[in-house]
C-alpha positions in Angstrom: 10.1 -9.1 -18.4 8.0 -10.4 -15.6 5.1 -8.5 -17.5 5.7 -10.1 -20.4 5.3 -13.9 -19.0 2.3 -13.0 -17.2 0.9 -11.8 -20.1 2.4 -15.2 -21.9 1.1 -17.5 -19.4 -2.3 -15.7 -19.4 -2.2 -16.0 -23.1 -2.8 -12.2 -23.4 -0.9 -9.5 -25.3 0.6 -6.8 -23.8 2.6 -3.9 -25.1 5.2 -1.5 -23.3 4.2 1.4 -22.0 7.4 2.9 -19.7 10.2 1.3 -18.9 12.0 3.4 -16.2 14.0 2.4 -13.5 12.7 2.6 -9.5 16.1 4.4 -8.6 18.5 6.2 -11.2 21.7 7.9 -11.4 22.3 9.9 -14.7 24.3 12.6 -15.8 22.8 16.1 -16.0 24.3 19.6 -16.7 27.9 17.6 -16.2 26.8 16.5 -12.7 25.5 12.9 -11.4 22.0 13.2 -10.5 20.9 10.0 -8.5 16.9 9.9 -8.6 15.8 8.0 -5.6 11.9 7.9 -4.5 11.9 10.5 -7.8 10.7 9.6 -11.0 12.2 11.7 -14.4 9.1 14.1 -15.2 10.4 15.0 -18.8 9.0 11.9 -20.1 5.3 11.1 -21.1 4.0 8.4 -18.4 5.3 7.9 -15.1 5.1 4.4 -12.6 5.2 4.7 -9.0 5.5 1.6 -8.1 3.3 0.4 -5.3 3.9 -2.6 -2.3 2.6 -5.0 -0.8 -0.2 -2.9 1.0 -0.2 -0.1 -1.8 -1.1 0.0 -5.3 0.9 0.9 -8.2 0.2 3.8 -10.9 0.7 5.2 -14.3 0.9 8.9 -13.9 1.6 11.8 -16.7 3.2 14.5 -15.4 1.9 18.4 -15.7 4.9 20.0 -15.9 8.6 19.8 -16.3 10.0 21.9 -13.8 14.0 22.9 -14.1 13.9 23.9 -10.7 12.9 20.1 -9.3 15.7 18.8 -11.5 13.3 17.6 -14.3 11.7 14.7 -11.3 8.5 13.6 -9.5 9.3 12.9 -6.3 6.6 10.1 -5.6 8.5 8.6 -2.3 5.6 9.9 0.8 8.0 8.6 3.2 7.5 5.9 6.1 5.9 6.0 9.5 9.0 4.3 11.0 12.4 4.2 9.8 14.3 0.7 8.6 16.1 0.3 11.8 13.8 0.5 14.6 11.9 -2.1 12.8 14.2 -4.8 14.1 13.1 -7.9 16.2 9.4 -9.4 16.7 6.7 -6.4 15.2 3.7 -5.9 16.8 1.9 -3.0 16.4 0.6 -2.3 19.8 4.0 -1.7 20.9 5.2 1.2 18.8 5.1 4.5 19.9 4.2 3.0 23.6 
């Protein structure tokens, strides 16, 4: 949706490519399977969406492996956890 008023206010024409869901819970071989920081790699383009800092991309995955539960994980991780960044931030100070 937000794509499609860009587009619309840019006057441009745009045309959906995926439309997958950051984080997902489904139901696979009669279990939940909640996909977070893992995209599903059984379908033909992936996005791993990007931040602020980081840019986004359009992958196609190689393979669609049973034994990763049909998924791309895509999440790298952070350098410091949610909590600890509490309070005023300033970089010389971690790790000090």
């Amino acid at each position: 949706m937000i794509a499609e008023r860009a587009a619309e206010a840019l006057r441009a024409k745009c045309r959906l490519i995926a439309n997958v869901p950051h984080n997902l819970i489904e139901v696979q071989a009669g279990a939940f399977l909640h996909r977070n920081g893992a995209a599903k790699a059984d379908i033909a383009l992936v996005p791993i969406a990007g931040s602020r800092d980081t840019p986004s991309f359009l992958v196609k995955p190689t393979a669609n492996r049973e034994e990763a539960l049909s998924s791309l994980a895509h999440r790298a991780g952070r350098k410091y956890n949610r909590s600890s960044m509490t309070g005023p931030y300033r970089s010389d100070t971690i790790g000090a």
